[in-house]
C-alpha positions as CSV (number, residue, x, y, z in Angstrom):
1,X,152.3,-34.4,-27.1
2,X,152.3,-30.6,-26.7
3,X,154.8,-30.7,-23.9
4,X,158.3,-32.3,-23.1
5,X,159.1,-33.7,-20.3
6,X,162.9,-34.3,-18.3
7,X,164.6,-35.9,-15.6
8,X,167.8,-35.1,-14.6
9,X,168.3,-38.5,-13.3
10,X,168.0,-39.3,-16.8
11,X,170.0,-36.8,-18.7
12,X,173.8,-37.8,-19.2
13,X,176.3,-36.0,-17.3
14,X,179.2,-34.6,-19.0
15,X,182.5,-33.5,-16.9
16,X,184.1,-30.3,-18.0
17,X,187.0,-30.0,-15.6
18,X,187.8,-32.3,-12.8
19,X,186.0,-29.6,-10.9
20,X,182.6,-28.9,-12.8
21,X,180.1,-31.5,-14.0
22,X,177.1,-30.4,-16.1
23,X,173.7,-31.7,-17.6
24,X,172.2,-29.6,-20.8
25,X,168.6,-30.1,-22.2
26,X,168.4,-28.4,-25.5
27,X,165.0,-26.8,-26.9
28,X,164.8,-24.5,-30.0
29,X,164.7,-21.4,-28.0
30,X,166.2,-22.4,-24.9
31,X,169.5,-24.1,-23.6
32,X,168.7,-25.6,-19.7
33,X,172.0,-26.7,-18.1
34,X,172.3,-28.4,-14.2
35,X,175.6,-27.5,-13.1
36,X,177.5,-29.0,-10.2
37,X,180.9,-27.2,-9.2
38,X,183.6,-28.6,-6.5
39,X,184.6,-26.0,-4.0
40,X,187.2,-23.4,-5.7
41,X,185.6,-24.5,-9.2
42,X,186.2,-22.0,-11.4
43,X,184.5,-20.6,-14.5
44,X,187.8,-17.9,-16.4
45,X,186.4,-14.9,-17.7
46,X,184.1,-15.2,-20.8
47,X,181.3,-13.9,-22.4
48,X,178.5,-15.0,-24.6
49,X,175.5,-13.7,-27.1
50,X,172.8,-15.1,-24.7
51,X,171.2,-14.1,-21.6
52,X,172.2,-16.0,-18.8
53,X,169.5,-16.7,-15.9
54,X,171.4,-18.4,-12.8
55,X,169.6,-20.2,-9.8
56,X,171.3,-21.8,-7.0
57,X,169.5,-25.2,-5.9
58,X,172.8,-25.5,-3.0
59,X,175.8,-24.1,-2.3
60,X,177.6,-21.1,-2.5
61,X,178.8,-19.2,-6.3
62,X,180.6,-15.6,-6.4
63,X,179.7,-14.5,-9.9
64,X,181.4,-11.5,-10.8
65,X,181.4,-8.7,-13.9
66,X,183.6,-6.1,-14.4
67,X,182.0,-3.6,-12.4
68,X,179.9,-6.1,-10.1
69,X,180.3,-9.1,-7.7
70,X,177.7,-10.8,-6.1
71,X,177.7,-14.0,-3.8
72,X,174.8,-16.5,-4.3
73,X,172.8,-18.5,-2.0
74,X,170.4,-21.2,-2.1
75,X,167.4,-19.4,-4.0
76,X,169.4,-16.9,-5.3
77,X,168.9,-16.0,-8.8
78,X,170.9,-13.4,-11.4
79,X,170.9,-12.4,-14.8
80,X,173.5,-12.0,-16.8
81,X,173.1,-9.7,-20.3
82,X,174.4,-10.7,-23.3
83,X,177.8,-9.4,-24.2
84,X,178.5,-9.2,-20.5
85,X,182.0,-10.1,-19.6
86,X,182.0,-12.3,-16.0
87,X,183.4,-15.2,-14.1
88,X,182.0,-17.8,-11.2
89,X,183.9,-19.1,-8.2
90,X,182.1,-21.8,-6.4
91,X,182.7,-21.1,-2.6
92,X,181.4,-24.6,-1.5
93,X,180.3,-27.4,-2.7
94,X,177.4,-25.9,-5.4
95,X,174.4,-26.8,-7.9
96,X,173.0,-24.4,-10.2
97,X,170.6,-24.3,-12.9
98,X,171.2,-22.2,-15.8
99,X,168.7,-20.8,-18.4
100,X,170.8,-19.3,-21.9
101,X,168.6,-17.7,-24.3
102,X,168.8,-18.0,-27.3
103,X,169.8,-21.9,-27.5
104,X,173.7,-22.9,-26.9
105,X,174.3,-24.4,-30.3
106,X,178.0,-24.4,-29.8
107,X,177.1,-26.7,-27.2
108,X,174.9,-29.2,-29.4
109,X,176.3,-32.2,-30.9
């Protein structure tokens, strides 16, 4: 097979906070993660080495830098740099899909 295949319906969900639940599908380039976040989740201020592409599939999410805020919508999409200091604040109800590049290992088990 030169291809993988997922379901979400079939990868495990793991709960982070009582507030955030998340799915991650790990390639050797690539971390993919399906995010769900309870209104007033929130993500502290953090950064990471990897580029962070964010799509929201539903809901609401104020994502926010140091010099920078922006409120996502169904469709919306944002990158984040690596290095970049920011936060997330779901608004509503919310599902997200994030790409990292390179991989999350501190996320593999």
């Amino acid at each position: 097979m030169e291809m993988d295949c997922y379901n979400w319906n079939q990868v495990p969900e793991e709960e982070v906070t009582p507030f955030i639940m998340r799915q991650v599908i790990h390639t050797p380039h690539l971390t993919i993660l399906r995010v769900q976040f309870k209104k007033g989740a929130f993500v502290p201020l953090h950064d990471h080495v990897h580029e962070q592409i964010t799509t929201i599939v539903s809901g609401s999410l104020r994502l926010a830098t140091e010099h920078e805020e922006i409120l996502l919508g169904p469709g919306g999409i944002s990158r984040i740099p690596s290095g970049i200091p920011h936060f997330a604040e779901a608004l509503e109800d919310t599902v997200g899909i994030d790409i990292f590049s390179p991989a999350r290992s501190d996320w593999q088990k």
